[in-house]
N, C-alpha and C positions, 0 to 999 in steps of 0.2 A: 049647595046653596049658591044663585047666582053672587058673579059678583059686585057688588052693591056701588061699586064705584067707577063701572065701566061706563062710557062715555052714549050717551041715544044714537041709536043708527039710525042715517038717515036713507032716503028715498036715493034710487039712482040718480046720476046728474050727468049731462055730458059735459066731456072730460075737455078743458079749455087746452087748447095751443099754449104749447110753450112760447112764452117773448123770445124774442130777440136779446142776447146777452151780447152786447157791442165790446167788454171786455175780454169775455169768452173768445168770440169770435177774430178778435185782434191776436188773441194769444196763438189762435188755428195759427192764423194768416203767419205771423211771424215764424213761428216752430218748422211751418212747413217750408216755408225759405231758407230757415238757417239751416233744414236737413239737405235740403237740395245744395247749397252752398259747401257743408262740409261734404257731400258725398263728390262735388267736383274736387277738392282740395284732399280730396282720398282719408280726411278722420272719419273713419267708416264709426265710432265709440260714438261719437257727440252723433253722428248724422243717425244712430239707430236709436239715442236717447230720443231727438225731436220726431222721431218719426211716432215712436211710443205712445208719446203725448198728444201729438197729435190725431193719433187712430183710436186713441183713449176717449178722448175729447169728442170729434168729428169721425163717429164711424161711417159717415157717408162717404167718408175719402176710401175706403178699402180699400174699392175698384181700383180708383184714378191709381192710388199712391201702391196696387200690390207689386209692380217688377222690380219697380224703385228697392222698396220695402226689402223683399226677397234678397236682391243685389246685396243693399246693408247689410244684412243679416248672415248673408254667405262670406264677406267679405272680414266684418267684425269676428265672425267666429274662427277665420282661417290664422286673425291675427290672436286671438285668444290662446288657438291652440296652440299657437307655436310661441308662446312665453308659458304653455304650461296652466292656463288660468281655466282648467278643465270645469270648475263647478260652475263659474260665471259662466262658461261658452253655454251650458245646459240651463242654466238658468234664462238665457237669452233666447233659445230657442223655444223652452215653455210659455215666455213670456210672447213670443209668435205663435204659436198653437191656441192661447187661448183668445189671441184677435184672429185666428185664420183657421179653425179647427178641424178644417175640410177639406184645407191645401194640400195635393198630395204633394207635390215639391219640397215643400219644406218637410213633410214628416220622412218623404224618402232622403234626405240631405241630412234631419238629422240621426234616423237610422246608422249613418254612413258612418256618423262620427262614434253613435256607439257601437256600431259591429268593431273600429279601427281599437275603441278604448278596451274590450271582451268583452261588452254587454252583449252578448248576442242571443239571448234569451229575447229582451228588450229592443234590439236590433229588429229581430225579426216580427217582433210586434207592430214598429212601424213601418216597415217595408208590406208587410198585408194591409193592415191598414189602407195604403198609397195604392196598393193593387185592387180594393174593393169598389176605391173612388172612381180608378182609371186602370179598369181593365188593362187597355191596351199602352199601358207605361211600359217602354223599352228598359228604361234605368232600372226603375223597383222592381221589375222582373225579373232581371239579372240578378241585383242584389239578394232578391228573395231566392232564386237557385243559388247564390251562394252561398251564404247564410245557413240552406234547407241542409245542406251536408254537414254545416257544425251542427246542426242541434238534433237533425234527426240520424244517425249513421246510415250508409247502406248494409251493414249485418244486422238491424231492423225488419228490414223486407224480406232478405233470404230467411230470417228467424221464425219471421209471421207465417212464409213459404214453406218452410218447413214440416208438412205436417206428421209425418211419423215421429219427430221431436214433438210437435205440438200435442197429438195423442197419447204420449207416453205419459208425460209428464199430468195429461185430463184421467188417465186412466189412475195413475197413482193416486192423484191428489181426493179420486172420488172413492177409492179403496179406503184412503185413509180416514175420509170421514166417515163413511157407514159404519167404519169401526170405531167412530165415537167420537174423532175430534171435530167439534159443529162449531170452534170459533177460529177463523185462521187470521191472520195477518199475512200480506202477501208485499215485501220490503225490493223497494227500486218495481213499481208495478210496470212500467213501461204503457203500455196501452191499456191496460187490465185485464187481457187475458188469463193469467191464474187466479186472478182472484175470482173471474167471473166463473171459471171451474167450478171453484169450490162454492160461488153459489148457486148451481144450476144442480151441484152433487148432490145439493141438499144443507149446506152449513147454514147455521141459526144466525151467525155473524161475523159477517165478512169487513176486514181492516187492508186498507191500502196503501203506501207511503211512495212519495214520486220525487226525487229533488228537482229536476230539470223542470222548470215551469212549463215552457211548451208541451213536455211529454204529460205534465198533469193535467194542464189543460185539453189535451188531447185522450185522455185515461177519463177525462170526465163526462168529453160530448160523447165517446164510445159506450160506456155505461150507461149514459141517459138513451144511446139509440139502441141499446140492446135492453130496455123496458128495468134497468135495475139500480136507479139512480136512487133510488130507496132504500136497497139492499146495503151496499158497497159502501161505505163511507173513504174518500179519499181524500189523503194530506199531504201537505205542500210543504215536504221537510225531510231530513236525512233518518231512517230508524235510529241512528244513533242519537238526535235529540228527543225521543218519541218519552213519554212516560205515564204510568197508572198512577192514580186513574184521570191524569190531566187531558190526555189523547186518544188514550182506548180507556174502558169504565172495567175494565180487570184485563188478569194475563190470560193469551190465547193459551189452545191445547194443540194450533199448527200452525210454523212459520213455512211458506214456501217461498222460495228466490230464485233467480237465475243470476244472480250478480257473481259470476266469474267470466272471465276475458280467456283467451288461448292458451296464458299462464297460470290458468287455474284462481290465484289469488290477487289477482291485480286490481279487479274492484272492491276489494275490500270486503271482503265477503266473509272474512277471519275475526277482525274486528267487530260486525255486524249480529254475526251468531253470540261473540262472547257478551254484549250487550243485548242482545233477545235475553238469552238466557238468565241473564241476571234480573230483566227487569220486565219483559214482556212477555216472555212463555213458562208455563206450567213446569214444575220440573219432572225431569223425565222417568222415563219409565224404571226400577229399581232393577229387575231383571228380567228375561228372554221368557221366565216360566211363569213370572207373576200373575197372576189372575186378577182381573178388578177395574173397574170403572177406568177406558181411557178416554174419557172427559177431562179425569182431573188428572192428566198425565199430558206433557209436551213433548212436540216429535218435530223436526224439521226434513221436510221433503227440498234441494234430496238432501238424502242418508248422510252421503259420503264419497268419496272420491279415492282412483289410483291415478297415479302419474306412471307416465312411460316416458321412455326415450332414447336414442339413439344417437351414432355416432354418422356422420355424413360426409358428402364430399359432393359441394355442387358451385361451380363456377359462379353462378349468376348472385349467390348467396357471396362469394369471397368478393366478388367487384364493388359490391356496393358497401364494405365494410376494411379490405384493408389495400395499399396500395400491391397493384400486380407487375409492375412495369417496370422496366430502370430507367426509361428515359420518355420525355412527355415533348411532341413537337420539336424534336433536337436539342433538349435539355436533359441531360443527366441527371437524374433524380438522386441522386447516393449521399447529396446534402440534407438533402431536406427534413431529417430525421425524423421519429417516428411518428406516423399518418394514421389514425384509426377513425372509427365512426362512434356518435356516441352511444355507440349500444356497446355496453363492455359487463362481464359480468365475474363476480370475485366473492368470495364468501363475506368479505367484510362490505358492508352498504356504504354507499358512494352517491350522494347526493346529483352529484354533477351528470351521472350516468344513468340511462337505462340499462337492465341487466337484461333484456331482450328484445327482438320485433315479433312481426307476425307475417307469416308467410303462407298461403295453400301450398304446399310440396308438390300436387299433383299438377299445379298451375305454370312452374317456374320455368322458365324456357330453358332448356338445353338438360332439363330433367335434374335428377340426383341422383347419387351410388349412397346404399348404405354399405356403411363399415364394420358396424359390428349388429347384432342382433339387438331387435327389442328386449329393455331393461326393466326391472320396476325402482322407478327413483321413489316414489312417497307412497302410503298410505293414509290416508286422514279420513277421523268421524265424525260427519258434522253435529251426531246427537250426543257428543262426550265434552264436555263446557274443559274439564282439567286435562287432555288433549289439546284442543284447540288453543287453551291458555300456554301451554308449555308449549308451542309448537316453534317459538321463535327463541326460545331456550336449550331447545334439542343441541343435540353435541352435530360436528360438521361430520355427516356421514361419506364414509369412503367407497366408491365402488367400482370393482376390478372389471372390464368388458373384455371377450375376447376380440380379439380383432377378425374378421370372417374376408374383408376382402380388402387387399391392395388401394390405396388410393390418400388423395391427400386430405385433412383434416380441415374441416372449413367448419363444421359446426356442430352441434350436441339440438336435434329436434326433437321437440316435447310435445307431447298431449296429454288426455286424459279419458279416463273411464267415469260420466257421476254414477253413482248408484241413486236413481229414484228413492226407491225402497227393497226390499230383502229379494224382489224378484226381477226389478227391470233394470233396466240402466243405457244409458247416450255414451257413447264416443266419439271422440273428435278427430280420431285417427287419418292419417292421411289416406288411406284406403277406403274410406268410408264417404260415403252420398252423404254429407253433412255441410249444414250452414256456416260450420267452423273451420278458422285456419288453426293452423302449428306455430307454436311458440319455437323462432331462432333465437339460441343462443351464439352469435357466431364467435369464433375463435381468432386472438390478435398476438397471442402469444404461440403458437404453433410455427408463426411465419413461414406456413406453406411446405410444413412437417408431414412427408409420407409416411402412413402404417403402413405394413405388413401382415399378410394372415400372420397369426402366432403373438401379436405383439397384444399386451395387456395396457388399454389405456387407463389410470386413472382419474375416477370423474368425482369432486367434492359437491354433494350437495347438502345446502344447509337453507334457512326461513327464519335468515334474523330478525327484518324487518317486514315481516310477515308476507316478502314476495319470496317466490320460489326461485331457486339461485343454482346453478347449478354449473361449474366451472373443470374443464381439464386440466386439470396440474402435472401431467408427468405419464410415460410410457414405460413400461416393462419390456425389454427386449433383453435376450439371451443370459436373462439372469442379471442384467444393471438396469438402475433406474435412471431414466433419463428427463429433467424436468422441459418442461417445453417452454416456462416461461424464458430460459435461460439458452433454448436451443434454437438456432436460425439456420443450420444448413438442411436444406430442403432435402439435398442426396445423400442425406445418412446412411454410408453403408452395413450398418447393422453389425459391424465389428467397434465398438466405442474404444477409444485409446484413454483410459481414467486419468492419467497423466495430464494430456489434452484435454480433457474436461477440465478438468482441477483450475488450469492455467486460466482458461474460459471462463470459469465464476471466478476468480481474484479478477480476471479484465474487468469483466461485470459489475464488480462490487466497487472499482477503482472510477469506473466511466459512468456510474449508477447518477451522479450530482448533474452532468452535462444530458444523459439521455433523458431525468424527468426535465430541465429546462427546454429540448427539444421537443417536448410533447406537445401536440395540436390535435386538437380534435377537430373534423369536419362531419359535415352533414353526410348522409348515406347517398343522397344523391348527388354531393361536390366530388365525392370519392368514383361513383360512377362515372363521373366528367372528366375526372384523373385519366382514368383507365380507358375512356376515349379515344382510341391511338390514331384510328380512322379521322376523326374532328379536327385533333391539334396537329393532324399531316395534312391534311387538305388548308387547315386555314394557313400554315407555317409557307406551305407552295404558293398561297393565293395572297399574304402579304408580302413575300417575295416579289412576284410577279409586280403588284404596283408598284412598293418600292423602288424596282429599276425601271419599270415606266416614269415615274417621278423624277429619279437620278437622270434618264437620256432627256427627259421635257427643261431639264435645269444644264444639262451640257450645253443643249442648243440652246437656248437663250443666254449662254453665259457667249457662245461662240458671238452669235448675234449681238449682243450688249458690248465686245470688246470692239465692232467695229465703228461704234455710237456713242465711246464712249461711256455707258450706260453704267455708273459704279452699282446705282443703286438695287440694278437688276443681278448686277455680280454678287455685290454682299446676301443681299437674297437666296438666292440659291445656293452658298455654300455652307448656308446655318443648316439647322439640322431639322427633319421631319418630324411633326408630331401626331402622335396617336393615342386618343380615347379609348379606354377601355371602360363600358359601361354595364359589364355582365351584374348578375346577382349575385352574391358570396363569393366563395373563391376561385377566384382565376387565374390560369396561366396565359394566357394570352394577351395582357401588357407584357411580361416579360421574353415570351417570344418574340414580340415587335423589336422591345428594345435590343433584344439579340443580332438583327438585321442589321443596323452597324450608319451609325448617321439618323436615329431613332434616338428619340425625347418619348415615352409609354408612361402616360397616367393611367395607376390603375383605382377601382372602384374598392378596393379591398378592404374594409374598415376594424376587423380585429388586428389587435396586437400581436398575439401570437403567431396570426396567418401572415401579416406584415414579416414579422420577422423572416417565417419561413421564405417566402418571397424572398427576400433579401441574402439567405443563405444560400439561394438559389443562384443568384445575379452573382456572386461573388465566386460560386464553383463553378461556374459557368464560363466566367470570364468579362461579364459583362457588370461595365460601371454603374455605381448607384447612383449618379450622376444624371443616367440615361433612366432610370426610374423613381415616379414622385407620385406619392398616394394623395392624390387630389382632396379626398371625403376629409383630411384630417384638415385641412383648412376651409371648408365650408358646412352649415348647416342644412341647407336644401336640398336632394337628389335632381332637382332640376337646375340646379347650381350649376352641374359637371357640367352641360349642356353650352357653354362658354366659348369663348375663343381662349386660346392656349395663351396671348399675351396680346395687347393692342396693335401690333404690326402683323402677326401670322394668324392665318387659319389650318383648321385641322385636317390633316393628311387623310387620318383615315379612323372612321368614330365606327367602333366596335359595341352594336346594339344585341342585349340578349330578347332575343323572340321569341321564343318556345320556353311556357314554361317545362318542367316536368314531369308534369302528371300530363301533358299530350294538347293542353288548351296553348290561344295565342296569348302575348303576354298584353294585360291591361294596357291603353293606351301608347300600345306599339305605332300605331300610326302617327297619333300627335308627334311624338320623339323622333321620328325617322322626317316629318316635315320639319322640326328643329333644326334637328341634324343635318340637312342640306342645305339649309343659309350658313352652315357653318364650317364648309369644306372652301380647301382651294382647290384654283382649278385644276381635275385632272384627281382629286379627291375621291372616294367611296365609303361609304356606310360599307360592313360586313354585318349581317349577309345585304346581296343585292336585290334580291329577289327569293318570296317565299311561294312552293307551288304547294295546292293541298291537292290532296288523292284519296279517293272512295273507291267503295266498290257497296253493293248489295249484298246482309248475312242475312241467314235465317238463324236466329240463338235464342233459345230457350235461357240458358243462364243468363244471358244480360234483358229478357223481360222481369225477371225473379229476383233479379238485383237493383229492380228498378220500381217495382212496383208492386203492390200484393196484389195476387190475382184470384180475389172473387171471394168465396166466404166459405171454400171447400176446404182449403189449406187450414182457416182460422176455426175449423170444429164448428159453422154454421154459423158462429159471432161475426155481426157487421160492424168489421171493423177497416176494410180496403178505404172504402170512401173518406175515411179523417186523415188516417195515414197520409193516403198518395194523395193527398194536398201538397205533402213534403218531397212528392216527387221532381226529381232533374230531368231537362232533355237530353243532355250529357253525361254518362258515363267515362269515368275520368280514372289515372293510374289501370290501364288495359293493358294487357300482353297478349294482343292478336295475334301472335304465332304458337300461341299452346290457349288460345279460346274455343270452346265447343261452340262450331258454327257448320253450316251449310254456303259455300260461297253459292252467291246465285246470281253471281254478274263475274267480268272483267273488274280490273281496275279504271278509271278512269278522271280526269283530272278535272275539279270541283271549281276551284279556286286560285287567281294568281293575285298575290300582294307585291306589287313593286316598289322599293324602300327609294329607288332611286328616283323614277321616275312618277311625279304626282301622278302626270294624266293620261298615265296607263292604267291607274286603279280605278276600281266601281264597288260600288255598294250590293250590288244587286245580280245575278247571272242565273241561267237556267240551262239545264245540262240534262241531254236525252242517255241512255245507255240501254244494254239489251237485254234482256234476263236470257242468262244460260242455261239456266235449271228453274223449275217448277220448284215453289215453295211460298213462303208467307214471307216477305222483307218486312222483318220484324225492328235493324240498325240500321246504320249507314255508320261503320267503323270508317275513320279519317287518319290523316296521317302526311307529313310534308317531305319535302324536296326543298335541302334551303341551298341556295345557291348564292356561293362568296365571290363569283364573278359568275361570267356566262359561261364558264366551261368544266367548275370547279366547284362538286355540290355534295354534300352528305344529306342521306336518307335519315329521318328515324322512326323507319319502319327495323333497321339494321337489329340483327340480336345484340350486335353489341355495343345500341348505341343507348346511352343514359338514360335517354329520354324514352316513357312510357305513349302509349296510345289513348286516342279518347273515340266516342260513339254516340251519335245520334240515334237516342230511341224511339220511332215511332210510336205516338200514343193507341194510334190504330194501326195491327200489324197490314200488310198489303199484299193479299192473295195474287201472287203472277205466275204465269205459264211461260214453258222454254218459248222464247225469240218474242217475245212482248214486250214493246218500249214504255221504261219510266221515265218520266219528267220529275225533274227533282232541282227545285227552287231554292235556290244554294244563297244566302243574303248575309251580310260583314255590317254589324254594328256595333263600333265601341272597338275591336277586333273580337267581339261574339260573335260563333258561326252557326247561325241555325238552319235548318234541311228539312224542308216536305216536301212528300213525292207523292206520284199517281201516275196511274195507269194511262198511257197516251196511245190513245184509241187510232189515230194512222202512224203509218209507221213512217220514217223522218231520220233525218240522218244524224249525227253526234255531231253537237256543236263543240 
């Protein structure tokens, strides 16, 4: 029935002009004055209120008022953030999105704030976003490459790459349903590859689960372009909150996953099966002879898994895990007490600690020795629920290895066998063409402990909290047990005197209060910078060197000043030199400064425990704490440090870190390094002085496959390249170009120079011919520097044993060259971003 007391419509009318509101209007005019008033008197709060009101009110101001606007808003939020006032900073910034919805500026700015806070799900939403407005945006470019590597990993694309894993696993999953099971759920889907298996195999109904939102959304445009957006149903959740029949309408009859990491159990993939089972799949089959409907029976693909692993002995693994040296830059290390990384592993779980890395063995520069033969540490079934329950209950298993060769003890490497099903099965072995690394457990208790053929290591492993654990406690030689946590002489001659031992654990037990107080943990690559010796001798020569150029630049002018009189140039140069040190985490190189002797060394070091160490150092050393002061503990800002050392003196010599680690320059290096020279006296230097960068042309198959999927052969005919390598880098980053499978197809040759010293010797922009040596496809441009701490005084880190990793420019189109053919390669520094495209230069030309 209509309703009887709606109002008569009328005929259309044209729509009259809004009047003139003179009170409206007044309120514009003033708002917008008093924003422009507070934004000179810097209350960026009040100046981003009036603006509100005003762009609320008068959206015709947009235009006029958007840099203004923007300014406020960058500036209000910078002061939000740094009292902590996080939900208002985002609340501000929605409240500009829904006046500016299209700005990419602002969605890329606040991107920035949630990539800093771990949004980076959401991060990465608005930095595409800013990229669809504005292609060619430098910033949101950047930020979206960095971003791309939190949310999508690179063992993604070697994964999709993969395809004898990728077939193994379509072959199982399509065995298992023609044998009955037609409803699967496929938990942590990734792209949807297994689940699209199982419905191309034929299953009646296919289930999904993705936590990562990118990857869901990403698992979802994949689905729809492969025609089964119908089929698949996909959820935006952890399997472990998943439930019947609130998410799936009953329990499957197959769960298929890949959620394991190197260590077998690290993504949770223990926890995940014991809740399938209980609440999402069919229960399992009774036994191996049963006959009968397996519809109404649960299986999870895979099956099941063995662990292996072995005893090692590989340098590159001990540097980045426990200190190797006794003395750093002409410091005596033997204070500093005990140094480790935090990767430490022990049967009882340790919160503070990882119990492993991940490493390719086949990758590691300077290779590895095994020690003893392949082991089998575990077996586990993924289709036994009272297994998998008891798995973190099991008793700490002991097992004896023999030792097969000579060498020293660095680490216990793992992998694993999965079993698909009853016929096929993946390994992750280090001998194996696989998309998988090895799980290092490395060793800190060994402290550089030689085996011997004959010697019996044993190794505890246990799965308390449901990672896999797996710790050396102690060697068997000539019939005595010898613990290793307790044993530090590296030249054991394999006669033990039990006497001497005895005495050694009462020390132990006596000094046990003092060695946990000494304990520091550092990062795996602060310990690599330890180990350094190359670095902290070059820089120890190179601030020597200016030091006594400082010292004779302050003789003669004291000579000079005594005959003028001149007190005030006297008392000047007999005070003492000051030095910045502005490295990342932990550093020796304030305290080498202040070692030079007439040296004031602030360092950047902001833990307490590392403070300490520091300090223990200056005191064995010889050197006064007087002469060292941890700047960060009196200021809040990182660009705080960047100061004068006191109102009369400037800085002698400000120690900038450049390079990060993984092989990139460090974010705004430049800005800092122009700070930093309004802030020296004269006769002053930034270290380093100058950075050079160095290429050459590879041909590498591994670094296209790690960068990108290529094409829909790998992926079993599923188009799934084109969603993915959205999430592609031009940058290949953490490289070890001295064990990369490549084809050199050039020279070396030099890219890039960053002058720290000098502004206007830098550019933006440069272009650089070189010659192709060999016929091949220039698929990178692997990079690599020369950092020079004066002009005669420079470390590579290309060195094996320099800390720092290599990075690589991938061409998105690899570039067919024949021997003696010159490439032009357009080498361009933005932000300190280095990006590289090249092409073939059709006359030939000489190297600039």
């Amino acid at each position: 029935m209509p309703n009887a007391s709606a109002r008569p419509k009328h005929g259309r009318r044209t729509r009259r002009r809004r009047r003139p509101d003179p009170a409206r209007n007044e309120l514009v005019s003033s708002s917008l004055e008093s924003a422009q008033q507070c934004l000179f008197s810097q209350d960026y709060g009040t100046a981003f209120v009036h603006y509100l009101l005003v762009l609320n009110l008068a959206p015709v101001f947009k235009d006029f008022a958007k840099e203004s606007f923007r300014f406020t808003l960058f500036k209000w939020a910078e002061e939000l953030d740094s009292v902590g006032r996080i939900q208002d900073l985002f609340d501000c910034y929605e409240q500009a999105l829904e006046l500016y919805p299209a700005d990419e500026v602002i969605l890329n700015s606040m991107g920035e704030h949630l990539f800093r806070m771990g949004f980076r799900d959401e991060a990465a939403g608005h930095f595409h976003k800013a990229l669809k407005l504005r292609p060619d945006f430098p910033e949101a470019r950047e930020n979206f490459y960095r971003v791309a590597n939190w949310l999508v990993e690179r063992w993604h694309f070697l994964m999709l790459n993969d395809h004898g894993r990728n077939r193994k696993y379509q072959q199982a999953i399509q065995k298992a349903v023609q044998n009955g099971c037609n409803t699967v759920l496929d938990i942590g889907t990734g792209t949807g590859i297994l689940g699209m298996c199982a419905k191309k195999a034929g299953a009646a109904e296919v289930y999904a689960c993705e936590l990562s939102k990118t990857m869901y959304e990403l698992a979802c445009e994949v689905v729809t372009a492969n025609g089964m957006d119908g089929s698949i149903k996909i959820l935006h959740m952890k399997s472990l909150d998943m439930e019947v029949p609130k998410d799936v309408p009953h329990r499957v009859s197959l769960v298929v996953t890949e959620t394991v990491d190197a260590g077998l159990f690290g993504e949770g993939i223990i926890e995940s099966l014991i809740h399938a089972w209980h609440h999402l799949l069919l229960p399992p089959q009774r036994g191996e002879n049963e006959f009968g409907d397996r519809s109404a029976t649960g299986r999870v693909i895979p099956a099941g898994a063995t662990v292996f692993g072995m005893a090692v002995e590989c340098l590159e693994i001990r540097r980045h895990h426990r200190l190797c040296v006794a003395e750093v830059g002409g410091l005596s290390m033997a204070a500093a007490g005990e140094l480790r990384s935090p990767v430490s592993c022990s049967s009882e779980p340790d919160d503070s600690m990882e119990p492993y890395t991940t490493e390719r063995l086949s990758r590691l520069p300077g290779g590895y020795k095994p020690l003893t033969e392949p082991f089998t540490a575990l077996n586990i079934d993924f289709n036994n629920v009272q297994e998998l329950e008891g798995l973190s209950s099991r008793e700490v298993q002991e097992v004896r290895l023999l030792v097969t060769q000579e060498g020293v003890l660095d680490a216990l490497a793992v992998w694993f066998q999965l079993h698909l099903d009853e016929e096929s099965s993946l390994s992750t072995g280090p001998q194996e063409d696989t998309c998988w690394e090895q799980a290092i457990y490395p060793e800190h208790s060994a402290k550089g402990f030689v085996l011997k053929p004959g010697d019996e290591l044993i190794v505890e492993v246990s799965c308390r909290d449901a990672y896999l654990r797996l710790c050396s406690v102690a060697v068997l030689r000539g019939g005595h047990k010898i613990p290793l946590d307790k044993h530090v002489d590296s030249q054991y001659s394999g006669n033990p005197n039990l006497e001497a031992e005895l005495c050694s654990a009462l020390a132990c037990l006596q000094t046990g209060q003092s060695q946990t107080k000494d304990f520091c943990v550092l990062e795996c690559s602060e310990m690599a910078l330890l180990n350094n010796q190359e670095y902290h001798l070059s820089f120890c020569v190179a601030l020597a060197k200016l030091i006594s150029q400082l010292k004779v630049k302050c003789q003669n002018q004291e000579q000079e000043s005594a005959f003028q009189s001149d007190r005030a140039v006297s008392a000047n140069c007999s005070s003492m030199f000051y030095v910045l040190d502005v490295s990342e985490g932990f550093s020796l190189l304030s305290l080498i400064a202040a070692g030079q002797g007439h040296v004031k060394a602030y360092s950047s070091v902001e833990k307490t425990k590392q403070q300490e160490v520091l300090k223990r150092l200056a005191r064995s050393n010889d050197i006064s704490e007087q002469h060292l002061e941890f700047w960060l503990n009196h200021t809040e800002d990182e660009q705080g440090m960047l100061q004068r050392p006191s109102r009369e003196k400037l800085w002698s010599a400000i120690i900038l870190d450049c390079v990060e680690t993984c092989g990139l320059i460090r974010q705004k290096l430049m800005e800092k390094a122009s700070l930093a020279r309004c802030l020296l006296e004269e006769g002053g230097r930034i270290f380093p002085a100058k950075i050079v960068v160095y290429g050459m042309l590879v041909e590498s198959d591994t670094l296209l496959l790690e960068s990108a999927v290529q094409g829909q052969e790998p992926t079993l005919g599923f188009n799934i390249a084109p969603f993915i390598n959205q999430f592609t880098v031009p940058v290949h980053v953490f490289l070890d170009f001295s064990t990369l499978e490549c084809r050199h197809l050039s020279e070396s040759v030099e890219l890039f120079v960053l002058d720290l010293m000098d502004t206007n010797a830098n550019y933006i922009h440069r272009e650089v011919k070189l010659q192709a040596t060999s016929a091949g496809r220039v698929t990178a441009i692997p990079f690599w520097y020369h950092i020079y701490l004066d002009q005669e005084i420079s470390v590579s880190t290309l060195n094996q044993n320099s800390h720092w990793k290599q990075a690589a420019v991938v061409l998105q189109q690899p570039l067919e060259v024949r021997a003696g053919e010159w490439v032009r390669l357009a080498v361009k520094l933005h932000k300190s971003t280095i990006s590289i495209s090249a092409h073939i230069e059709n006359a030939p030309g000489q190297m600039e």
